[in-house]
Each structure stands twice: as C-alpha cells, then as structure tokens.
N, C-alpha and C positions, 0 to 999 in steps of 0.2 A: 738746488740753486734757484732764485727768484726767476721769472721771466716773466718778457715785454718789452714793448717798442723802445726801439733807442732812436736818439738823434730824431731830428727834426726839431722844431718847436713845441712838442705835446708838452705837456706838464705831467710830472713826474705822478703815478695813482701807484696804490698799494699794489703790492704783489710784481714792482717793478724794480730790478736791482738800482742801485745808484752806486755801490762801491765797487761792483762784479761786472758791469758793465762794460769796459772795456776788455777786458781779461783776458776772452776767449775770441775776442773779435781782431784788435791790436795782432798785425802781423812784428812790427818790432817795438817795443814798449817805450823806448827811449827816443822815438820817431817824434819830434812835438811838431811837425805836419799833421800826420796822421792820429796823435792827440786830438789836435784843434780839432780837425772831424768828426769825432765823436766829442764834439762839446767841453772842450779841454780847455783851459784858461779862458774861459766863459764867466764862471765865478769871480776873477781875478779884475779884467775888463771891467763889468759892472762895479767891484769895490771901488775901483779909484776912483769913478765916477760920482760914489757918494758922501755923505758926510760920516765922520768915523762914527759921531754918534749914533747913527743910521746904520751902522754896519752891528755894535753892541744890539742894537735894539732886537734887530734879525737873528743875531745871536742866540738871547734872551729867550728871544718867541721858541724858536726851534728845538729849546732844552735838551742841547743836545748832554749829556752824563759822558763822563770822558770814559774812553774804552780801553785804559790800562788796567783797568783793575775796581779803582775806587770809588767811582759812579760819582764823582763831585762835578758837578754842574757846570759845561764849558762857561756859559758867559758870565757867569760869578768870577771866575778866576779869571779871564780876561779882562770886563773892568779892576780887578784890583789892579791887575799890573799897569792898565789905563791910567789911573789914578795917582801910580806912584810919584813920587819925585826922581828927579834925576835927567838929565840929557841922554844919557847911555845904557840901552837896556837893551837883552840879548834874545832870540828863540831856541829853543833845544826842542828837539824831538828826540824822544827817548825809541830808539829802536834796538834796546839791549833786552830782545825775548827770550827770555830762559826758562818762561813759565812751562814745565815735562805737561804737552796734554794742548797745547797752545802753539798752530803755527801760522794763524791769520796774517801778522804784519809781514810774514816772510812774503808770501802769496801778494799782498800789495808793491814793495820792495820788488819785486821779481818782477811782476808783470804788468804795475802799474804806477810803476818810480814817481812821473809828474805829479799826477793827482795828490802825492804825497807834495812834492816842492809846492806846484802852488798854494797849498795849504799855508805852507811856510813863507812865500812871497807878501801872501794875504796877510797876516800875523806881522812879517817885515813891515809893509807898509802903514797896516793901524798902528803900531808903537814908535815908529820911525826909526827903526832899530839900523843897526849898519850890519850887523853878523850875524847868521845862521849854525847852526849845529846840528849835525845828526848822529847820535852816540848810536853806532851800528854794534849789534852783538858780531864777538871776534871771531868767533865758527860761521859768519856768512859773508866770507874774502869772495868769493865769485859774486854773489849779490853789490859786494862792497865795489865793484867793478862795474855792474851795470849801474847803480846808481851814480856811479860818478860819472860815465857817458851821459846819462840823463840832464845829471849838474851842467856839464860840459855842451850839451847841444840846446839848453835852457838859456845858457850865455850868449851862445852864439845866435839865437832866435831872440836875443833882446830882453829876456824874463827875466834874468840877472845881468848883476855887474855894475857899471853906472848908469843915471841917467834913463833908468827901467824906463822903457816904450815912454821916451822923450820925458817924462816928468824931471826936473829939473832937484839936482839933490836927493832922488830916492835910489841911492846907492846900496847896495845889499847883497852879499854874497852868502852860499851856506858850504860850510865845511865837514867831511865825514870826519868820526873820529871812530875809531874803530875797540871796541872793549877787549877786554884777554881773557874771559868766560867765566867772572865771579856774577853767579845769582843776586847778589848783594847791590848790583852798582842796577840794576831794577829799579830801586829806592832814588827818588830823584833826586833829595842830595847826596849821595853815595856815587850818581851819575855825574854829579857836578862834580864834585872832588876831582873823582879820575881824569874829567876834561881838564880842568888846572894840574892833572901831574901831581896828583897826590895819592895818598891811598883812598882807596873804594869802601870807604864807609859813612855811613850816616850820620849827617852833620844833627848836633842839640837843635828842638825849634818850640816857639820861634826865636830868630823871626823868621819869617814867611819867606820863600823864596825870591816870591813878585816884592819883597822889599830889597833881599839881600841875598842873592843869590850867585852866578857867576862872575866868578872875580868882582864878587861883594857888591855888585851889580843889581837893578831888576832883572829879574828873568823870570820870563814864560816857558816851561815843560808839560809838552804835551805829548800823546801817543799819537803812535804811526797811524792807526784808525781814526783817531778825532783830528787830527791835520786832514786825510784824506776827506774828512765829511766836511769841511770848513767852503771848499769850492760850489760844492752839493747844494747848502744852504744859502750862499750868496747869486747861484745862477736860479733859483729855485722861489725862494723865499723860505723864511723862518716859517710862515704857518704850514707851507707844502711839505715842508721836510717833517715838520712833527707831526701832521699828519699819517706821515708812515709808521709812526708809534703808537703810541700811549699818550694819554697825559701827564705822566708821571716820568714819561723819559721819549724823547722823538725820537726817530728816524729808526734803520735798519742796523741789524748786528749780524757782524760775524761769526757764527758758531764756528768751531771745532770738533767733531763728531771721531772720537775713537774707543778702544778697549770693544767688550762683544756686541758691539753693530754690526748689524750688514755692510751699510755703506759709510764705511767709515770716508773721512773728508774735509774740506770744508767750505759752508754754503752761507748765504744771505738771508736771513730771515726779516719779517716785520715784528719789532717787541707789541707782543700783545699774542700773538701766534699760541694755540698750546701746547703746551708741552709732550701732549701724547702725540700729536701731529710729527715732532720732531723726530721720536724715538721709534713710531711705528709705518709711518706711510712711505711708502717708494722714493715717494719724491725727496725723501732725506732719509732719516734711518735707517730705514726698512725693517726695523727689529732685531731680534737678537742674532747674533749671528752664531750661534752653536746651536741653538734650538732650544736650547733652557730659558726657562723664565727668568727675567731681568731683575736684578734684585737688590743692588743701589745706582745712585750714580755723582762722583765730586763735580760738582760746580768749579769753575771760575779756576782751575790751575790746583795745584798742590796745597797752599793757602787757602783754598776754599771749604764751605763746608760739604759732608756727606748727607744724600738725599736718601729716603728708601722709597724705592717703585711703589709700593702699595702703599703710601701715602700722597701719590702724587697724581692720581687720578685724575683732578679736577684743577690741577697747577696752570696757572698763565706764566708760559716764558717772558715775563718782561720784569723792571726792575721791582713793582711793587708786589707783583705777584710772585717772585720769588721770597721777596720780604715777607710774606705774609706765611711763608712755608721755612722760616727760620735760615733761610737760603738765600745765595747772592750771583748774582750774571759774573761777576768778576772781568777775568780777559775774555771770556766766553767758552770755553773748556768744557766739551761737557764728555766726559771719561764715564760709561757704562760699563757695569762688570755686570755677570751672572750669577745665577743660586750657587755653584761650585766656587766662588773666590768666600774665602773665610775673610771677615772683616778683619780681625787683627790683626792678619798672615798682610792686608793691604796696606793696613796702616805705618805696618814694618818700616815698608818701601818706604811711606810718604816722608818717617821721620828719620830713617837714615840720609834722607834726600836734606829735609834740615841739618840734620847734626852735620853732613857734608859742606854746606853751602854759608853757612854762618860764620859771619866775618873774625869773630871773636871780638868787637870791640869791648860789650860788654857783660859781665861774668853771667847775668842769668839765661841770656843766649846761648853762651860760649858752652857751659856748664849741664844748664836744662836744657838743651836739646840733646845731648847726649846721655842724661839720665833718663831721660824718656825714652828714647830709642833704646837703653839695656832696660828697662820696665816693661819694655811693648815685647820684649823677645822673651822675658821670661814666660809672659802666659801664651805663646807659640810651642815652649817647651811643656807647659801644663808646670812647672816649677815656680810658681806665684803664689804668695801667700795670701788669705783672705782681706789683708790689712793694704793688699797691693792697690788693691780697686780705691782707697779712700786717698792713699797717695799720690795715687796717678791724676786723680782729681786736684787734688794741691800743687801739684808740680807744676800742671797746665795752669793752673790761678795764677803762681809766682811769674813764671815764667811769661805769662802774656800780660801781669800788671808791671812787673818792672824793665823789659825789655827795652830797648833804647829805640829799634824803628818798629816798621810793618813785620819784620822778618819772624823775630821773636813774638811779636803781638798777636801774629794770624798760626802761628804752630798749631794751636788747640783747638782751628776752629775743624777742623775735620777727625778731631782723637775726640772732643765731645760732643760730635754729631753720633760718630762709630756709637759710641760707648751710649750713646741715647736711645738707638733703635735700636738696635745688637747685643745687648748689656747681656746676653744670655751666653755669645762667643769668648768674653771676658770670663765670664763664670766659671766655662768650662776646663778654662786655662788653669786655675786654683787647685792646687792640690787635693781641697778636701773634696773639692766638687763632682770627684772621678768616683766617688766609693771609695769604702775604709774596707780596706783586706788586712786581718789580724798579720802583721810581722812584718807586713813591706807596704809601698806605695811606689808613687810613679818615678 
C-alpha cells in the first residue's frame, strides 16, 4: 500500500495514497465528521464554488480512464452527457463487481462509503440531476447496509436531500439498488435495464447512454473507483492528480493481487510503477508464493488478456504500457499462477465461468461460449483433434465479432493470449501429439 502524509494542506506527491487514505485511519467509515477530517467533501465545497465549465476542464487535465474495466476517458464522457439535451438526466454508479480476481470497489464500499457519494453529489450537481443510483452487487447485503448509514448520515449532515448546503434547487438524493448476481448487469446497459425492472441484458447501441439511457433518459454510469477519484481531483486539481500517473492515464490504481503471491491483497499503486516492482518487492507481491517461478499472469478480471512472466521483464504497469505488451489494466486484477498451473487446465475455469454467466440473449454468446468450454476440455483429456487448434481459432473470431455486448466480445481475449505463448499445452492435448503406439492411443 502507498504511504505519506495525510491531511493538512500539503499537496498530494507520488507515492501518496489518495483512495487508501482514509481506510486504515477512519475508526467508523460512515462518520462524515470524521470524513471531513481527513479531507472529506473538500472536493465537493470547492465544485460548487466554480464554474461547471471549470469543473470539465479539471476533469480533462487529470485524464482520469475510468476504472471499470474500459479505460475510456472520464471527462470525454462527462462532457457528452454535459452536452445532451434534456432537463432530466440521472447518475448510476455501477457497483455490480463480479469481476472472480476483482475486489477493490468492495474495500471502498466498506470502509470508504463517502468518498464514493461525494463523487456522486459532484456528478449531481455538474448535470443538475435530481436522482442518484448505486446498483450494489446482491452478495454485498452487509455492505448494502453500511452504505445506506453513509446515505442516511450524508442527509442528515446536509450533503443530500434538498437545498444541499443552502444552494437553492440543488435537490438530489442517491438510491441503492441492490443486483441478484447476474455477471451480465456489469454491462452498463444490462445494469440500466435491471434498475427499470427489466431483464439484465444489454440493451442494441447506440444510441449512447449519456443520450438515452435510464428510463430513456441521459445518464452518466460510472465505477465505484472513478466516483471515488472525482473529489481527489476537485480538492487537488486536475494537473496534481495526473501527476500521480502517466500521461497517457493520471492518477493512482487499485490493484488486486491474488492466485501464487505472497502477499496477496489489495493496494494503491502509481500507473507508471513496474510491473516487476508489483509481483516481486515486499512492499506488494513479494513473489511467488510456492517458491516456483511465476509463469503467467490474467490482467484486468476473467475478460482480460493472459500475460507470460518472461515476457514482461521490462513491462510498465500503466495503461499504455500494458498496451504496448498486447495487455490491458482492465478492473486491475492481476491473478498470478506458477510453472505448475497448465494453461489449458486455466483456461477451463475461465470459460466455464462464461458459459455460466452468459445472459443468452444472443445465440453466438449463448452457443459459443459453451462450444468453447467442451473444445477447451477436450485437450485436458488429450482427446483433440489436430483440426481442433484451427477451430478453436474460428469459434473465438465468431464469437467475439458477432456477440451483442462486452461479455461475448472479451471471451477470447485470454483463450488467444493462452494459445499465443502456450501453443505447445494445446499441442499436447491432440491425439497425435502423444506418439503413435501400433493398435491403441490415448
């Protein structure tokens, strides 16, 4: 975990948490006295006081990449929804984490509820919006309890409700909506649906959400991480906060560190950090934790691609320098296995985990991810035919060019990373590739 001074006046320097910050210090997280102390609706204060336009620009500066997954650009999609028409436009914060390998938003959700709402207040106030939403994944009812204390003593401190800290008309409440544990409603419209009472699947686009999104509404959907960095960058300024990155992406990221680590967990880092830093020093990894050499590692959630250790020597954890490694930051997930996990035997998992979680709207989804998951078993059994390897290639094309959301589109991105470094695990799996013994085979 990052460390440095909190609180006071100093200005926020590298190697200083901004999301982790209160976490460990916060004796009750829902306290928004003891919020304010450590610099709580700091961010929130200074917005009203400036011009929205002024708020977009700070935005801008700070490029923050939104931390669900997709890495698209917060203040891009904040001015659009700026932009839109309409009197009535709504905030969602997606906190439906299903991502297996991914449990940063819980850790905010838990122990750091506000920084989440003000996010949301900030967001209320730039669009004029009247109503808030937080779609909570349905397996976190104790969480779903603390953050509604949070709501509830938010209101009562004046931060919601009407008439927010006297402004006249900035009316704005935010409602949990709690999910029933479909991977699917992830997909932000898939999330809207379920908030209207509908089934949890992924609505055609476009049009774009920030045009037409809840109850056919604007609406802005954003992750529980890029809400929490929104107060960060308004009490901070946009060049402080991107600072703490890159150029190519600001601020600080939540890793998720499991599978053979030492210290598994999860911590703060700055993007730009390397990547062997992460997987070997005390201060986070520490290494492998069986004592074998480390020998891939998934990116970014189950959806993500597969990296392999010895190609990643000289890797920068940040957004471009994963890009530049066929790789992607995703939710921040980073799942280490050792020389003992067989990639195929991995990949099993990943794609029974599709073929489970796939909504079935539509057939090359519904269909190809369970034709892939019996393809992927066959060469587990070494029962694969040589013709297997060019199919399993075409399935993954079909499947991720005609699928209807992200679900079906990202299937393939970690079965043709496998199959890119590994191609020799596949091989093995083929019948012919065991040896020909005269009268039998495997």
């Amino acid at each position: 975990m990052l460390s440095g001074a909190i609180g006071g006046k100093k200005m926020i320097q590298r190697n200083q948490p901004v999301l982790l910050e209160r976490t460990m210090k916060m004796k009750q997280a829902t306290n928004v006295e003891e919020y304010q102390h450590y610099q709580g609706f700091a961010g929130l204060l200074k917005a009203i006081e400036m011009d929205k336009e002024t708020i977009l620009a700070e935005l801008d500066l700070a490029h923050l990449r939104g931390r669900g997954g997709a890495a698209f650009p917060l203040g891009k999609k904040w001015r659009h929804l700026y932009g839109a028409k309409g009197d009535t436009k709504y905030i969602v914060c997606n906190a439906d984490e299903g991502e297996p390998g991914t449990f940063k938003d819980k850790a905010l959700l838990e122990h750091d509820p506000l920084s989440v709402i003000e996010g949301m207040i900030i967001a209320g106030f730039l669009f004029s919006a009247k109503a808030g939403y937080i779609y909570m994944r349905g397996e976190y009812l104790r969480i779903q309890k603390i953050f509604q204390e949070a709501l509830d003593n938010a209101e009562k401190a004046g931060f919601l409700g009407e008439n927010i800290l006297g402004i006249e008309g900035f009316n704005y409440k935010i409602t949990i909506i709690s999910g029933a544990g479909a991977y699917v409603c992830g997909e932000n419209s898939a999330l809207l649906n379920s908030i209207e009472g509908k089934t949890g699947r992924p609505r055609v686009k476009p049009p774009h959400l920030a045009d037409v999104g809840l109850y056919l509404k604007p609406t802005l959907v954003n992750n529980v991480e890029s809400f929490a960095g929104i107060p960060v960058i308004l009490r901070e300024g946009g060049q402080a906060y991107r600072d703490l990155g890159t150029e190519d992406g600001g601020g600080t990221k939540l890793i998720c560190l499991s599978g053979h680590i030492k210290n598994r967990g999860l911590y703060e880092v700055n993007l730009g950090i390397p990547l062997k830093e992460i997987l070997y020093s005390e201060e986070y990894g520490g290494g492998s934790s069986t004592g074998r050499p480390l020998k891939f590692i998934h990116f970014g959630g189950q959806s993500g691609p597969i990296g392999a250790v010895r190609n990643l020597e000289e890797c920068i954890y940040s957004y471009e320098g994963l890009w530049d490694h066929d790789l992607a930051i995703g939710s921040g997930a980073i799942v280490v296995m050792d020389d003992q996990v067989n990639i195929v035997d991995y990949l099993v998992s990943v794609a029974a985990f599709f073929a489970h979680e796939s909504c079935g709207k539509c057939t090359p989804c519904r269909l190809g991810t369970t034709r892939i998951l019996e393809l992927l078993e066959k060469f587990t059994t070494r029962s694969a035919a040589p013709e297997d390897l060019e199919r399993l290639e075409k399935m993954l094309m079909h499947v991720t060019n005609l699928s209807a959301c992200g679900l079906g589109q990202s299937v393939a991105n970690p079965m043709k990373s496998g199959l890119r470094y590994f191609p020799e695990e596949f091989e093995a799996g083929i019948q012919t590739a065991v040896g020909s013994v005269k009268g039998g085979g495997w």
